[in-house]
C-alpha positions in Angstrom: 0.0 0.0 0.0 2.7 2.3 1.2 4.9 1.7 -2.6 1.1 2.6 -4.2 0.2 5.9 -2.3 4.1 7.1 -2.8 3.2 6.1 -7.2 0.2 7.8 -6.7 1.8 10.7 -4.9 4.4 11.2 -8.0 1.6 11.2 -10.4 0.2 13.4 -8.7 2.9 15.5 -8.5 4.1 15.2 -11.9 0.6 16.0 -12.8 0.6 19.2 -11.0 3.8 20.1 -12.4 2.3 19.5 -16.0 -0.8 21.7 -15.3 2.2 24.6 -14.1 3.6 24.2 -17.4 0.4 23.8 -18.9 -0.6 27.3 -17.3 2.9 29.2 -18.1 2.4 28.3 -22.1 -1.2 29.2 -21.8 -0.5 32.8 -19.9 2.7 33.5 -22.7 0.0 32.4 -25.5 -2.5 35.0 -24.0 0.6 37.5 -24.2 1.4 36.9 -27.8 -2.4 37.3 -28.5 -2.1 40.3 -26.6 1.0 41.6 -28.9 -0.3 40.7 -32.1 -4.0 42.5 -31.5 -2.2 45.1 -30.7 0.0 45.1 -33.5 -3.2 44.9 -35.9 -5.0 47.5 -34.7 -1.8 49.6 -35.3 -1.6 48.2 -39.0 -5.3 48.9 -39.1 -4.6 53.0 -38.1 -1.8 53.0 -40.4 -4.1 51.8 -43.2 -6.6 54.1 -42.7 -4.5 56.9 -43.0 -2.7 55.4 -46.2 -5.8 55.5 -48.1 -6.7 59.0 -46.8 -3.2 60.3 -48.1 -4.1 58.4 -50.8 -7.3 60.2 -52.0 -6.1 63.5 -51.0 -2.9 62.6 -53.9 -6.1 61.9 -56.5 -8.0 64.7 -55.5 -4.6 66.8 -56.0 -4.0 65.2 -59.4 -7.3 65.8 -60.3 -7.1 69.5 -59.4 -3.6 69.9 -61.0 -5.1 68.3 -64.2 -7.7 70.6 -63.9 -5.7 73.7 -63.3 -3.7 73.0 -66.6 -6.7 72.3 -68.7 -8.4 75.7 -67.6 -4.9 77.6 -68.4 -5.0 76.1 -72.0 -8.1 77.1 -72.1 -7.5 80.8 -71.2 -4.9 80.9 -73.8 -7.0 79.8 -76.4 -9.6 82.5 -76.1 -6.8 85.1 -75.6 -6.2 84.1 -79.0 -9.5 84.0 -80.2 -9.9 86.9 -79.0 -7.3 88.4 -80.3 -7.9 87.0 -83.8 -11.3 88.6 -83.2 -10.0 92.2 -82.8 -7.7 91.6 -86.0 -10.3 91.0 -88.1 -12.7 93.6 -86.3 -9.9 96.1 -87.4 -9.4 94.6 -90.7 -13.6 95.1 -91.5 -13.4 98.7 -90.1 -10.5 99.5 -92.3 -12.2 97.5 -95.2 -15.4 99.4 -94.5 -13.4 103.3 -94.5 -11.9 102.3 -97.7 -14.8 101.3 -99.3 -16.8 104.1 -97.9 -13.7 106.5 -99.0 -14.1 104.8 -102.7 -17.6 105.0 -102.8 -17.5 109.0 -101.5 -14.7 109.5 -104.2 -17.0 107.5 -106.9 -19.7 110.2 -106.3 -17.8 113.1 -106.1 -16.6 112.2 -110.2 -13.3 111.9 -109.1 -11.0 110.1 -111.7 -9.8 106.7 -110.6 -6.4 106.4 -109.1 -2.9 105.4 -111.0 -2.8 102.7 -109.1 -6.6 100.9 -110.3 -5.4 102.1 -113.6 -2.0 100.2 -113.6 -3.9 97.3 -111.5 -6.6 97.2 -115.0 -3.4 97.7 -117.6 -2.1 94.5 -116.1 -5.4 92.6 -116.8 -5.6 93.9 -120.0 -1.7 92.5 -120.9 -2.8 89.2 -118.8 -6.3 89.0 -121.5 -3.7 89.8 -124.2 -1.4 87.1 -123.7 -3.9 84.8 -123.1 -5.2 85.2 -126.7 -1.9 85.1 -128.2 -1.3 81.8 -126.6 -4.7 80.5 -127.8 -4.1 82.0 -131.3 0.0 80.4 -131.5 -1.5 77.0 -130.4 -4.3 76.8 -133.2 -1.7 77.8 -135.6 0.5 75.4 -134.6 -1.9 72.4 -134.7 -3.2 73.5 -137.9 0.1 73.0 -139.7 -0.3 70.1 -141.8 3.7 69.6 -142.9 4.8 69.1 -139.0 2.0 67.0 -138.4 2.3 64.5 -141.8 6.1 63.9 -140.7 5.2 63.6 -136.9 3.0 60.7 -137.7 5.4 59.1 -140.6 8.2 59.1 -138.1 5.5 57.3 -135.8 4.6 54.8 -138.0 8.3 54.0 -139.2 9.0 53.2 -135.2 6.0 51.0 -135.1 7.2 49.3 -138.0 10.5 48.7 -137.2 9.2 47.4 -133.6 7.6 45.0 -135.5 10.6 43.7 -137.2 12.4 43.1 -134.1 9.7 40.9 -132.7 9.5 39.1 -136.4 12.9 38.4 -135.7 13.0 37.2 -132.1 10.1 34.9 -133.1 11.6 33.0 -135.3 14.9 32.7 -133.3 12.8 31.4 -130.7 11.7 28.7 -133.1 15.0 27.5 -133.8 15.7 27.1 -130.4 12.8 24.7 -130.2 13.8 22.7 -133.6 17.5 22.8 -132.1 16.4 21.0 -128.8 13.9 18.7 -130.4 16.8 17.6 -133.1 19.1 17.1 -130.1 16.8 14.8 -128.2 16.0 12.7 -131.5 19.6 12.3 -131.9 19.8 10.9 -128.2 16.7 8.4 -128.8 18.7 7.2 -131.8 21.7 6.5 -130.3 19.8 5.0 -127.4 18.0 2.4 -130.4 21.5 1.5 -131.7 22.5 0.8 -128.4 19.5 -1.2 -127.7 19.9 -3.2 -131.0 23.6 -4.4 -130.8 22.6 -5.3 -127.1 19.8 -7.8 -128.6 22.0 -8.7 -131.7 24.3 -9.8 -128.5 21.7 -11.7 -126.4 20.6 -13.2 -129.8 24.2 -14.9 -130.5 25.0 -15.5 -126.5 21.6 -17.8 -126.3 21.1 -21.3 -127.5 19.2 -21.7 -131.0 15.5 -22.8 -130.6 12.8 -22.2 -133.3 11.0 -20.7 -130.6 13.3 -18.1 -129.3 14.9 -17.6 -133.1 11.9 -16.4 -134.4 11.3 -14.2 -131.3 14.5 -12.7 -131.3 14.0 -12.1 -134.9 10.5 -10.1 -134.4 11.9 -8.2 -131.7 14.8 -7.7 -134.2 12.6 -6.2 -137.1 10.8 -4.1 -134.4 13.8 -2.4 -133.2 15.0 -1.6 -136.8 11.5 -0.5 -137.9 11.6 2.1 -135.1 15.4 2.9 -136.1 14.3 3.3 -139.6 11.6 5.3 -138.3 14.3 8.0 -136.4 16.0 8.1 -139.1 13.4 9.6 -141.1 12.5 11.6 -138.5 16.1 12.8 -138.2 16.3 14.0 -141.6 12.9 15.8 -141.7 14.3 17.4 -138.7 17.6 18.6 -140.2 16.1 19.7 -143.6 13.9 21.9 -141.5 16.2 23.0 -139.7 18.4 23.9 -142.6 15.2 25.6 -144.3 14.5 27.4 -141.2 18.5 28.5 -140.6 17.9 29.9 -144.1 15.2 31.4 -143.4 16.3 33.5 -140.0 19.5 34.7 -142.2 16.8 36.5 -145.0 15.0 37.2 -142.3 17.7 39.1 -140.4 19.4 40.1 -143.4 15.7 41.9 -144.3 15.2 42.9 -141.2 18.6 44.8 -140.5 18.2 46.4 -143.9 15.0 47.9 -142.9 16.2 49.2 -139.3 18.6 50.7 -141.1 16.5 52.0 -144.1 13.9 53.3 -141.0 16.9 54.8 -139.3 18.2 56.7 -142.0 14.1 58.1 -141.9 13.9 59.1 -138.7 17.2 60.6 -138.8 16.1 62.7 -142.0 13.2 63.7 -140.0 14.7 65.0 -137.3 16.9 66.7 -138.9 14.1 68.6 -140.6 12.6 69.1 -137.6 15.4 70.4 -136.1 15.9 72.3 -139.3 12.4 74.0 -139.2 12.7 74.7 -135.0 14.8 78.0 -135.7 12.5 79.8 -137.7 9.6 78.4 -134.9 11.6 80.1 -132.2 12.9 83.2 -134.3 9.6 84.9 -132.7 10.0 83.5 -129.7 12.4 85.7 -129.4 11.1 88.5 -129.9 8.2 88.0 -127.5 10.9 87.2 -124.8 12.6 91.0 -125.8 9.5 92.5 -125.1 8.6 90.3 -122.4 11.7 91.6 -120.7 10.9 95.2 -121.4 7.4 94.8 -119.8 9.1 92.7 -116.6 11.9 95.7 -116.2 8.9 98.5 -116.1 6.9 96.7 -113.7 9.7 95.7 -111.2 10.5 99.5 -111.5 6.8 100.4 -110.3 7.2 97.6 -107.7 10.4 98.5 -106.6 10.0 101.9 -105.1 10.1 101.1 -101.9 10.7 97.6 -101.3 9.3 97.4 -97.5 5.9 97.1 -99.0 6.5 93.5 -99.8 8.4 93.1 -96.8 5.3 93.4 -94.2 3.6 90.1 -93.7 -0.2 90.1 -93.6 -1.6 94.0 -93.7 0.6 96.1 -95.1 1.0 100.2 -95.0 -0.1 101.8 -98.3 1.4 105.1 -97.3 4.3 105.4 -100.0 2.0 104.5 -102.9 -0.6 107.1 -102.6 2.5 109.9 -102.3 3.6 107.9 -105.4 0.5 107.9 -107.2 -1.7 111.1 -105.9 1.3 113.3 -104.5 -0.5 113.4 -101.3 -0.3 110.7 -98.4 -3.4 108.5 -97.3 -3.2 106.2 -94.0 -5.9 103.4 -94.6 -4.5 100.1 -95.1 -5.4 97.3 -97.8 -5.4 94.0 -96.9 -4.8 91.7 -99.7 -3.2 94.3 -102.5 -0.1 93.3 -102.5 -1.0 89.4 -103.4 -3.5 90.3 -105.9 -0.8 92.7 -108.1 2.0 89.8 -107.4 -0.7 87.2 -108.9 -1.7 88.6 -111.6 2.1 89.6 -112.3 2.8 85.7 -112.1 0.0 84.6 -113.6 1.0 86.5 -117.1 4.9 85.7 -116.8 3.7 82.1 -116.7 1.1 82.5 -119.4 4.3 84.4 -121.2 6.7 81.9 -120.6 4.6 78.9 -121.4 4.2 80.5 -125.0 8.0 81.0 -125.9 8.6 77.2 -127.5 5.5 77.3 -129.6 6.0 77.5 -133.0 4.4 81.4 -134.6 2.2 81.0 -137.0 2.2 84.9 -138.3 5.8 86.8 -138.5 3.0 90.1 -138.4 1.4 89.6 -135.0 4.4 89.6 -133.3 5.7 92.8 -134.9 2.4 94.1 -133.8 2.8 92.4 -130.0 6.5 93.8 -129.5 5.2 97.3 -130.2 2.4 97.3 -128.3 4.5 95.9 -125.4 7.0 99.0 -125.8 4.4 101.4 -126.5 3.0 99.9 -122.6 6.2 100.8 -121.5 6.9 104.2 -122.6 3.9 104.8 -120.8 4.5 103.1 -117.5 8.1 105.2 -117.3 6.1 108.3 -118.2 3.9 108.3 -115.2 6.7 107.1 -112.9 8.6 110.3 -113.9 
């Protein structure tokens, strides 16, 4: 009994000594517990004020974003408005000039120099126009140029069709060359094939049988020899025919390139002989074209500034020019309209020069007319 209650009495106290243990883990558990709620709630503050720093960044994106879009904005109907006061400015000015026209209109006043140079370059521009469209109807209506035009046409066409005569039929002996070539190799390949049976034939033993087998096979062979051969020679007389044929055929054929050379060549030369007297008034237009060109840079000229303002520009040195007497409205637009038209019949000029005249008279006429203009252009600039 006494050995039992001292085994109980170490259970026992081993037991209790496991419960202590028990209750130290349990206790440093519920500190850990402890730490770690308060370690989330931490993390949870620190969250919350992550996402409020976080909307406040959006908010000041937002705002910033804002801020720039209304700046642009600003500008843009700075500009606007600006643009708007230009052209206010522009229609008042428009509207004083016109009303300044309209009051000079009634009063019977003559028109300026300047509307009246401005009308004398029209006229020249309607002037030139109708000597272009007369020179080009002359031109077309010349029957010589035309006749040798399309001869020299049709000898090119004609000699284009010799060259592919030509390449044709060497083209065809090319074929006829290949086709000889590979009946020469079947032949060869049939006498090859008969000595080998002519071989066989004397190597195997003599039956009636087999002789007069070897025999048929024998007469095939030749028959389709014989039949090469025939074919061979049909081959090589058309070849021959046809090898005659490409040499007349070149020899033809370079005789008329040459013949059509020698044409064109004569033509050209008559062409070439006939552009002189088509560019001998040419000339002459260009001589007064240079006379009218030097008088109206001279009335450009007079004060170069004026095509040296972009956009509006100050008319104030042509109406002392012009009237004697200055004038402070502004014209937008002027100075384009007298450079256009000034471009507009140097081009129609220009374009004219390598035409062919049709009348030796008109242009006599033309070149005085041009330096009558410009005797008086340099009278009313003095």
């Amino acid at each position: 009994m006494k050995l039992r209650i001292e085994d109980l009495k170490k259970i026992n106290h081993e037991l209790r000594q496991h419960v202590i243990q028990l209750l130290d883990k349990k206790q440093a558990v519920e500190s850990q517990v402890d730490r770690f709620t308060c370690k989330n709630y931490h993390l949870c503050k620190e969250l919350a004020v992550i996402g409020k720093l976080s909307e406040q960044l959006e908010k000041e994106l937002l705002l910033n974003t804002a801020d720039k879009d209304l700046e642009e904005a600003k500008v843009q109907i700075r500009h606007q408005q600006n643009k708007i006061k230009k052209l206010e400015h522009l229609v008042k000015t428009l509207k004083s000039v016109i009303l300044q026209t309209e009051a000079e209109i009634k009063q019977g006043k003559s028109p300026s120099r300047l509307d009246s140079f401005i009308k004398t370059l029209e006229e020249d521009r309607d002037y030139y126009k109708s000597e272009t469209e007369n020179l080009l109807k002359g031109v077309s209506s010349d029957p010589e140029v035309l006749k040798i035009l399309r001869e020299r046409e049709e000898l090119k066409s004609t000699l284009k069709k010799y060259e592919r005569r030509v390449a044709e039929i060497q083209g065809n002996f090319k074929v006829l060359t290949a086709e000889r070539d590979k009946i020469v190799s079947l032949y060869e390949r049939a006498q090859e094939e008969i000595s080998r049976l002519r071989q066989e034939v004397i190597k195997c033993p003599r039956t009636p049988k087999s002789t007069v087998t070897a025999q048929a096979m024998l007469r095939h062979v030749e028959i389709e020899r014989d039949t090469a051969l025939s074919d061979f020679r049909r081959m090589t007389t058309e070849r021959d025919s046809l090898k005659e044929q490409l040499k007349i055929s070149q020899e033809t054929a370079f005789n008329e390139k040459a013949h059509l050379e020698q044409r064109i060549e004569e033509l050209e030369n008559t062409i070439q002989n006939d552009q002189p007297d088509c560019f001998l008034l040419g000339n002459n237009r260009l001589r007064a074209v240079d006379v009218f060109t030097k008088t109206i840079a001279r009335l450009l000229t007079l004060s170069p500034t004026v095509f040296l303002y972009p956009g509006l520009d100050v008319m104030v040195w042509m109406g002392g020019q012009l009237d004697g007497r200055k004038f402070d409205w502004m014209v937008f637009g002027l100075r384009p309209v007298l450079f256009n038209i000034f471009i507009s019949a140097l081009k129609e000029v220009t374009e004219c020069v390598p035409i062919k005249f049709a009348d030796d008279t008109k242009s006599g006429k033309t070149l005085d007319i041009l330096k009558s203009r410009a005797v008086i252009h340099r009278d009313q600039d003095r």
